[in-house]
Each structure stands twice: as C-alpha cells, then as structure tokens.
PADRENDREN-969086 format. One record per residue (C-alpha): x, y, z. Coordinates in Angstrom, 2 decimals. Layout:
BEGIN
{node {X, Y, Z}}
...
This chain:
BEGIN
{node {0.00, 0.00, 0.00}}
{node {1.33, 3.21, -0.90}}
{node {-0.27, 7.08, -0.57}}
{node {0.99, 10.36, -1.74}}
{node {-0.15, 12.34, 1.50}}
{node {3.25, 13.69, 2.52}}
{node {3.39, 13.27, 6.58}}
{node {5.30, 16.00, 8.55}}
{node {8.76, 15.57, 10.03}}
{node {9.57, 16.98, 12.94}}
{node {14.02, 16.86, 14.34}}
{node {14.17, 16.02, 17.77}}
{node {17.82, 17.22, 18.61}}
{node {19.28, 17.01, 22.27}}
{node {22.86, 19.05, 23.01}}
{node {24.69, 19.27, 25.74}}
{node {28.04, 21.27, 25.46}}
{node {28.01, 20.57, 21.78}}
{node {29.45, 23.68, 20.72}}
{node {32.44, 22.64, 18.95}}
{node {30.42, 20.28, 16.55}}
{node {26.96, 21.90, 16.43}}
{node {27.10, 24.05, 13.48}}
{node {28.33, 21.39, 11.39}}
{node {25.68, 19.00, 12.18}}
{node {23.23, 22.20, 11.96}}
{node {24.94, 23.19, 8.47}}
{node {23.75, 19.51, 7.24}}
{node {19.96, 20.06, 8.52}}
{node {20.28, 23.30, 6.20}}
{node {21.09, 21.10, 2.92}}
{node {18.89, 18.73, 3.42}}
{node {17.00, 18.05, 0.27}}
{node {13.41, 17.87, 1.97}}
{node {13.96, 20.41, 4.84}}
{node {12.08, 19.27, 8.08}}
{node {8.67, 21.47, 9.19}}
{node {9.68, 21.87, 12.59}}
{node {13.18, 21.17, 15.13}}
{node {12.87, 20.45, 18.52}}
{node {16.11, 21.07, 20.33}}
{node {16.30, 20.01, 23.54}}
{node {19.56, 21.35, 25.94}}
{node {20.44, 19.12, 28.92}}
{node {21.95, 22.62, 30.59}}
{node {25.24, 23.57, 28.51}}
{node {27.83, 25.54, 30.29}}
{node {29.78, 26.02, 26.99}}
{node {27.80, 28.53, 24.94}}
{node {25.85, 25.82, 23.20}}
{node {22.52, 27.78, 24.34}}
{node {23.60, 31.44, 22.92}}
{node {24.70, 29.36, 19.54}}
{node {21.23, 27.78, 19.52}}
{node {19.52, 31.11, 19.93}}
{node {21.41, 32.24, 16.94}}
{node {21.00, 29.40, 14.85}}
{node {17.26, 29.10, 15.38}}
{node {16.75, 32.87, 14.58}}
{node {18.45, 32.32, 11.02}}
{node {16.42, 28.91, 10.20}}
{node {14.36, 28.58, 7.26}}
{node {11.99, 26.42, 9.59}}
{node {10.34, 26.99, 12.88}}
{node {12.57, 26.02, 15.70}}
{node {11.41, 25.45, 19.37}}
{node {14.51, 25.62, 22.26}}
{node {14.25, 23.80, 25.50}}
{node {16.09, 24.21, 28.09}}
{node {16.14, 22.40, 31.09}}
{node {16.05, 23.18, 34.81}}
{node {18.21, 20.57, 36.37}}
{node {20.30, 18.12, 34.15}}
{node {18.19, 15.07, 32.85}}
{node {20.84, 13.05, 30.58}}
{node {20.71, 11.70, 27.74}}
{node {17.29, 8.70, 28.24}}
{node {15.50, 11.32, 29.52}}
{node {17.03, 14.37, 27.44}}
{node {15.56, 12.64, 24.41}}
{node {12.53, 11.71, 26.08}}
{node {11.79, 15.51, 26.36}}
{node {12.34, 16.61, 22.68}}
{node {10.54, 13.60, 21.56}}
{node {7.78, 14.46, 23.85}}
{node {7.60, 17.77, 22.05}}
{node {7.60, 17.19, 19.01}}
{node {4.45, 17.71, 16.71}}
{node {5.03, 15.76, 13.10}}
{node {4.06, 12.93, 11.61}}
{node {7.24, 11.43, 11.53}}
{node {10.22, 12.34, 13.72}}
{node {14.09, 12.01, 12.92}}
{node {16.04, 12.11, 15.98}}
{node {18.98, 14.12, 16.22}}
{node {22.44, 14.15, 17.96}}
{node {24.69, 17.13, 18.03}}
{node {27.91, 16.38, 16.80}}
{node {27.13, 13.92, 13.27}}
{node {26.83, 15.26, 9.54}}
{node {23.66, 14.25, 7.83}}
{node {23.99, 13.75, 4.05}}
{node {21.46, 15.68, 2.26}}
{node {19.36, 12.63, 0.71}}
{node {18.76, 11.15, 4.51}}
{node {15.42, 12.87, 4.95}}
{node {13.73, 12.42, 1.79}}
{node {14.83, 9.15, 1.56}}
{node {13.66, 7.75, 5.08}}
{node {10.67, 9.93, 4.37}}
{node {9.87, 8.32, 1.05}}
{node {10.15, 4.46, 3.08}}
{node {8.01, 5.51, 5.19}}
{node {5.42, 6.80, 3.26}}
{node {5.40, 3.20, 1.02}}
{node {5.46, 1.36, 4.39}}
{node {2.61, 2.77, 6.34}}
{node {2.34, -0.33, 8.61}}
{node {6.34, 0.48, 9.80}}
{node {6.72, 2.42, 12.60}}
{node {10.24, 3.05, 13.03}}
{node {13.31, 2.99, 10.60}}
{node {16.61, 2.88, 11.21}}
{node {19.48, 3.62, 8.11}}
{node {24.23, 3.20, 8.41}}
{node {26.46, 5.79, 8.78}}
{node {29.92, 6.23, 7.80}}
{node {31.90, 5.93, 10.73}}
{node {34.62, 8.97, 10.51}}
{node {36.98, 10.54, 12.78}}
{node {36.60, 13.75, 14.68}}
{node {36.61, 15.56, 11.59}}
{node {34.65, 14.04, 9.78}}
{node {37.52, 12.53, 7.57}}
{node {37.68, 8.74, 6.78}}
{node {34.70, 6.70, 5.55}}
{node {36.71, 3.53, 5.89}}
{node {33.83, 1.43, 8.01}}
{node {30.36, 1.53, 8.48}}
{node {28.65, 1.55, 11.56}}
{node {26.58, -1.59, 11.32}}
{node {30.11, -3.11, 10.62}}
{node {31.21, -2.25, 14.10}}
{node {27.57, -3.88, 15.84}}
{node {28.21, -6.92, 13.41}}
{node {24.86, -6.00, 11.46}}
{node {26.38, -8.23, 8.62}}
{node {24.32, -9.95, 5.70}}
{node {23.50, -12.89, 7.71}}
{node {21.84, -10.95, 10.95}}
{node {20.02, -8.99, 8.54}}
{node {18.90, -11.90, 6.81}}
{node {17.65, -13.36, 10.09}}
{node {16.01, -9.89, 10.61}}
{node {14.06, -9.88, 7.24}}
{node {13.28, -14.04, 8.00}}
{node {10.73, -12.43, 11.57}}
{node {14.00, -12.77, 13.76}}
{node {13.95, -9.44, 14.61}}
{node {13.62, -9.47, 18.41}}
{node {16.05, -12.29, 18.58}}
{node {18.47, -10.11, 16.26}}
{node {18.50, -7.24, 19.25}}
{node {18.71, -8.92, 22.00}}
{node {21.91, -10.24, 21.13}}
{node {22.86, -6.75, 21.08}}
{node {21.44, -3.59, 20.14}}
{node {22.04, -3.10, 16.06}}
{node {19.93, 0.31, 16.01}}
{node {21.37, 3.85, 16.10}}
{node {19.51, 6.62, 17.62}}
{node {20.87, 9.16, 15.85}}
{node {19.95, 7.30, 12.54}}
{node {16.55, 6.85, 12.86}}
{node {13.01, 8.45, 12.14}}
{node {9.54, 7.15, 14.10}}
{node {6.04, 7.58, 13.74}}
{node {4.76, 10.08, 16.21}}
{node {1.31, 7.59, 17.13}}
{node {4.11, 5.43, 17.95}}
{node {5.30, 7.59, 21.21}}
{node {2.58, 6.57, 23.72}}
{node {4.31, 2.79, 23.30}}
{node {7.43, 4.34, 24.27}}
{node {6.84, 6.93, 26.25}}
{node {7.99, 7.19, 28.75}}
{node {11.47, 6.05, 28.27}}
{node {12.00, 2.91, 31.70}}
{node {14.73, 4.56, 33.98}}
{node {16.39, 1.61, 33.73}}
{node {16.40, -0.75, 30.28}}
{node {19.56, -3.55, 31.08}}
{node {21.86, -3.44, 28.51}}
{node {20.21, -0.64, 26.13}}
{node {19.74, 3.04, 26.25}}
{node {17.09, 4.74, 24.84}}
{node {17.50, 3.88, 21.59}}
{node {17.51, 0.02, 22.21}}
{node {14.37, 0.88, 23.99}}
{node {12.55, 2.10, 21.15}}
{node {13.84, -0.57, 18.58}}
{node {12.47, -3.55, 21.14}}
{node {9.38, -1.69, 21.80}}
{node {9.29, -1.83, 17.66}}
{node {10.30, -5.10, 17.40}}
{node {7.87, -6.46, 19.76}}
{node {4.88, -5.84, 17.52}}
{node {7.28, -6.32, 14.23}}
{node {6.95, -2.18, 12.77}}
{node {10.45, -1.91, 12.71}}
{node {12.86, -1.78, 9.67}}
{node {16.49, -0.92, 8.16}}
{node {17.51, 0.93, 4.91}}
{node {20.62, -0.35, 3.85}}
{node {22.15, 3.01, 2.73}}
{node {24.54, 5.06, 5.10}}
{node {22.66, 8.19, 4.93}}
{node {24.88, 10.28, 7.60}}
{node {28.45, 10.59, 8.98}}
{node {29.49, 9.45, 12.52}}
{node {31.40, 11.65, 14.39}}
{node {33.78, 9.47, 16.90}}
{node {35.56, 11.86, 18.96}}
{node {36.45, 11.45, 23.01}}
{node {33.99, 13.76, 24.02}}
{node {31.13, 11.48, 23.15}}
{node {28.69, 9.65, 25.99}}
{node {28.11, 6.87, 23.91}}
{node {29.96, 5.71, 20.85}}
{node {31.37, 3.30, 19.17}}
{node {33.74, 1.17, 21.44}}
{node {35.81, -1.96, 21.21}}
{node {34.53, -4.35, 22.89}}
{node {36.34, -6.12, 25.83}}
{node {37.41, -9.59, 25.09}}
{node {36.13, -11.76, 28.08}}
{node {38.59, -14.69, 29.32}}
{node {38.05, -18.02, 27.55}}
{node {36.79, -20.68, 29.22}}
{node {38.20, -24.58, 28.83}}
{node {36.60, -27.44, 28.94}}
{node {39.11, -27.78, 32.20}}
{node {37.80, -24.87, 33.36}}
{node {34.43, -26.02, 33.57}}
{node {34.65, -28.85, 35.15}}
{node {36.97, -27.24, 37.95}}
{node {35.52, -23.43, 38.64}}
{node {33.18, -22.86, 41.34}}
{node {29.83, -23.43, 40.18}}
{node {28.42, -19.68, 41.42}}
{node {31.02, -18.41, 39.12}}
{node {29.22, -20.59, 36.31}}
{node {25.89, -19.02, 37.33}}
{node {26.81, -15.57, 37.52}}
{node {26.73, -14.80, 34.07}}
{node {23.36, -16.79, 33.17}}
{node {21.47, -15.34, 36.47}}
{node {22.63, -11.84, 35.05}}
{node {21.03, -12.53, 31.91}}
{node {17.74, -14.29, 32.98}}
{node {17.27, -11.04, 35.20}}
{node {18.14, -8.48, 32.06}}
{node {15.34, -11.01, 30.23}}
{node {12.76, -10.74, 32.97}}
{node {12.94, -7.53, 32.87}}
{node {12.86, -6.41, 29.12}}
{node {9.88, -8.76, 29.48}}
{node {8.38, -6.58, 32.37}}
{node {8.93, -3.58, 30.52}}
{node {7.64, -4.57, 27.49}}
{node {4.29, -6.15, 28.97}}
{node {3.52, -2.79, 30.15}}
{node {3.27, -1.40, 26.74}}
{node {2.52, -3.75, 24.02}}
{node {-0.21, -6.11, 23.70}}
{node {0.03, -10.00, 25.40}}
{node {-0.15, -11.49, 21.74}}
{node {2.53, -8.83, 19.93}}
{node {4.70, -11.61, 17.65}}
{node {7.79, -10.51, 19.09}}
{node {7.21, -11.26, 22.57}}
{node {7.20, -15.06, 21.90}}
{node {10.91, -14.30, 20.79}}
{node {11.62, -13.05, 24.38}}
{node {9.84, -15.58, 25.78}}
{node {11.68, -18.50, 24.49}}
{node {15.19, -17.06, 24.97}}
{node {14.13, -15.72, 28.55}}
{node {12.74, -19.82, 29.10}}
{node {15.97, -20.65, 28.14}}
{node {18.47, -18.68, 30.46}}
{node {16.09, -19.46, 33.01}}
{node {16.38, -22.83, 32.95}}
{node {20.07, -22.47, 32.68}}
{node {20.71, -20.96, 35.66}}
{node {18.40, -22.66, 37.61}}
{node {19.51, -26.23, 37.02}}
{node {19.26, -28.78, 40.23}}
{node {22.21, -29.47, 41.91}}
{node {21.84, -33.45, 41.10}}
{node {23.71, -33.98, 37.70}}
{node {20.99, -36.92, 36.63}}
{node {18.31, -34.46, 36.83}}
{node {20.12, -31.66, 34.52}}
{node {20.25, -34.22, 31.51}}
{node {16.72, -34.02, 30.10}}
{node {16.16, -30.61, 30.56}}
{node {19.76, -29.71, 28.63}}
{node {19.35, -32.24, 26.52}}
{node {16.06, -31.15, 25.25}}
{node {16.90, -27.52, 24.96}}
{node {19.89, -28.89, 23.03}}
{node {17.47, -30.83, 20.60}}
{node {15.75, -28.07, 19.54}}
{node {18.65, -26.04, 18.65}}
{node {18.69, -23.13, 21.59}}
{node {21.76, -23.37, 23.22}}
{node {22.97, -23.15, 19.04}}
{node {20.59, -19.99, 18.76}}
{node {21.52, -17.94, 22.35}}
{node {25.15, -18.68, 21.59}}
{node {27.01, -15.17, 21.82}}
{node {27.83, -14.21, 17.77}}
{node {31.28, -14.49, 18.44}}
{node {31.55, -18.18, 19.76}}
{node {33.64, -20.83, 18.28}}
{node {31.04, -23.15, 16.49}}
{node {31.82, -25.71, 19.41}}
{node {30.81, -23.10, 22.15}}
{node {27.08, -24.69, 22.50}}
{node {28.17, -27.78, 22.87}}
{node {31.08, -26.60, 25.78}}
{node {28.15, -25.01, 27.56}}
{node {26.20, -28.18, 27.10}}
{node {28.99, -30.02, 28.75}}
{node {29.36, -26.93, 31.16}}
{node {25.54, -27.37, 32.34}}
{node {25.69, -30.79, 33.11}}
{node {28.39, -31.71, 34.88}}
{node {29.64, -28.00, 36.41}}
C-alpha cells in the first residue's frame, strides 16, 4: 500500500556542550533536500555557549525552531525523552549534536516511510569517521556486526532475537512515527543493557513495525567527548573445557542469572506497553525460558540431563550462543551445564 499524502517531520535534537560540533551538524539540517517542518532542540543545561549558539542558529532557520532548556540536568534517556515528547510531526528524525547528515537522509527515510505505512520506526548506516569528519573507511553496522546474515535473520521475523543479542539500532539514525510515542513513552529509567535507543527498537520489534535501509545516509562523528559511541569491545577470558569442570559453580551461574534477570525484565517492561499477543514477545519468551532454565539447574547432575538435553534438541543453546563463539561453544556449555 502506498499514498501520496506527505506526513510531517519533525528533528528532535538534544545538546549538551556541543558547541564545537553543532554548526556542522546544523549546516547539514540546512542542505537537506526535503527540509524538516519543525526542530525540537532540547539542551540538557550547557555551560559552553551551546545555548547562545542555539539562539542564533534558530533565529536564522528557514523552519520553525522550538529551544528547551532544562532546569536541572536530565541526561541523555530522559534528554531525548523531552524533545521527543515535544515534538508535533508525523514522523520524527532524531537528532544528535555532533554527526553530519547527508542531504538525501530525509527524503529518503521519508519516502520508506510513506510506502510502508504499517512500519513504525526505521533505522538507516552511517559512515563511521573521525573527529573531523575525515575517513569513511567502516560503516557503523560493521562495528555492531549487522552483517548480511543478521540482517537476513532480521528480514526471516528474527527481529527481536536479532536485538537482543545486542542492540544493532542507532539513535541518531533513525526516524519514528509520532502515534508510535505513547508505546514508548515514557522512556523505563532503567532498560539492562540498552539506552534509549535500544528501547525504542524492542518496543518496535515487539509488535514487528520496525525496519532498516541499507544506505549510510549520515556521517558518525567518533571523537572522546562522546557519551556513547562506538567502542571496542572487551574480550572476556576463555573458558576450557578444564575450566568447567573445575571453577566454582556460582562463578558458572553468575553470568546466566545476570542474563535471565536483564530477560525478565525487558519482558516486564515490554508487557507494560505492548499487547500479550505482539509476535515478538514469543521471541523473548523462548530465549528468557531458556536462560532461566540455565541458571536454575538442580544441583543433582541426573536431573540436569533431560532438561539440557532437550533444549539442546531443539537447537537453543545453538541460537543464544554469543555471535562471536567458536562453532563448538554450545556444545562446551552443554557439557558446562551438566556436569559444572
């Protein structure tokens, strides 16, 4: 189903001392080639002169601009919360300070979502570049191993699977319906794992509405001032098969308790909003099913075969593996299960 009624788009943008990057990013909103009908700026209380820049920038706009400011500092879940809040289009592209948005990124997010009225959030790549904007060697989904194969799995209904091994989404690269806000608003004070962000793309993924273009459509400003970027990721020690049939068995559970609890939780969440029967909950359920009965197995070996064994059979401890693991990993926790 398609319609030629062009929806609204509203920017929500959040800064906080932003003022060496702001302009740049601001520069970009200028060329885009569908220019937005409204931007919500929201400022988590700069000290830097980010505030007096805003005032100046939104005075010279070709498009009404609306400044926040807020009274005590609310970071960056809640920052965006507010602007989001706010905003009063049909479709809203959220916005961080410090990136470079290539001209075609509105029109052509606009354009999906205008052929995909059922889809209530998208989410597009960026170029990952240094602090200057210099270097499109990598692109982001490269760094949170978004590769042909998860997004296969993605376009196959895996979808909630996909992100809860690990949030693939982007705030900064992604436009939502505005009807979709009372699902995720407001934004939990405490999502395991995820920011706001991941939030949003669960809440999405829980009633399947939520989609990728595969296009880098913006620039990704890494730089040390950012709260949240893109990192490399710790290596964790490797366990032996020696190693887990010697280690104490709480430090076995740790890890599996700390992920049933980040499950039960998401789940929690999630209930709140979204309806009983939303397809992606079953997802959570199953993996969620899963870690719980992993780290609650009975202390008597005999009686931890048939459970492991039949979780084993039906190809979960395969499918919950992390996306790094050797392709013997399931069957070392298998082992691991059993006899730790």
């Amino acid at each position: 189903m398609t319609t030629s009624m062009q929806p609204t788009v509203s920017i929500a943008l959040c800064t906080y001392n932003g003022i060496a990057y702001l302009a740049t990013q601001w520069n970009s909103l200028l060329g885009q080639q569908q220019l937005p009908n409204e931007v919500v700026i929201s400022d988590d209380r700069s000290t830097d002169g980010t505030s007096i820049l805003l005032e100046k920038l939104a005075a010279e706009a070709p498009f009404p601009v609306r400044i926040l400011e807020n009274q005590t500092r609310l970071g960056y879940n809640k920052n965006f919360e507010r602007a989001l809040a706010a905003c009063t289009g049909d479709l809203i592209f959220i916005c961080d300070q410090d990136d470079f948005w290539l001209k075609e990124k509105i029109s052509t997010m606009t354009r999906y979502m205008i052929q995909n009225p059922d889809i209530q959030v998208v989410f597009c790549d960026a170029w990952v570049t240094d602090e200057n904007l210099e270097g499109r060697k990598k692109r982001f989904w490269e760094a949170v191993q978004f590769d042909k194969e998860t997004q296969h799995r993605w376009q196959e209904g895996e979808t909630m699977d996909v992100l809860l091994d690990g949030n693939r989404m982007m705030g900064c690269a992604t436009v939502l319906r505005r009807t979709f806000l009372p699902i995720v608003l407001p934004i939990p004070e405490k999502i395991p794992g995820y920011i706001y962000d991941g939030w949003i793309a669960l809440a999405a993924a829980s009633q399947n509405a939520i989609r990728f273009i595969d296009q880098p459509l913006q620039l990704y400003r890494t730089h040390v001032q950012q709260q949240i970027g893109v990192r490399e990721q710790a290596v964790g020690d490797r366990i032996r098969l020696r190693d887990r049939l010697t280690r104490h068995r709480a430090r076995k559970l740790a890890p599996l308790l700390k992920k049933q609890v980040q499950l039960k939780t998401i789940s929690q969440l999630l209930s709140k909003r979204v309806p009983a029967n939303s397809p992606g909950l079953s997802q959570l359920e199953q993996r969620l099913a899963h870690f719980t009965m992993r780290s609650n197995l009975p202390h008597n070996r005999l009686k931890r075969i048939a459970p492991v064994l039949s979780n084993l059979w039906r190809g979960n401890y395969r499918k919950y593996a992390d996306a790094a693991a050797n392709w013997y990993a399931p069957l070392l926790a298998v082992l691991g299960d059993i006899l730790e």
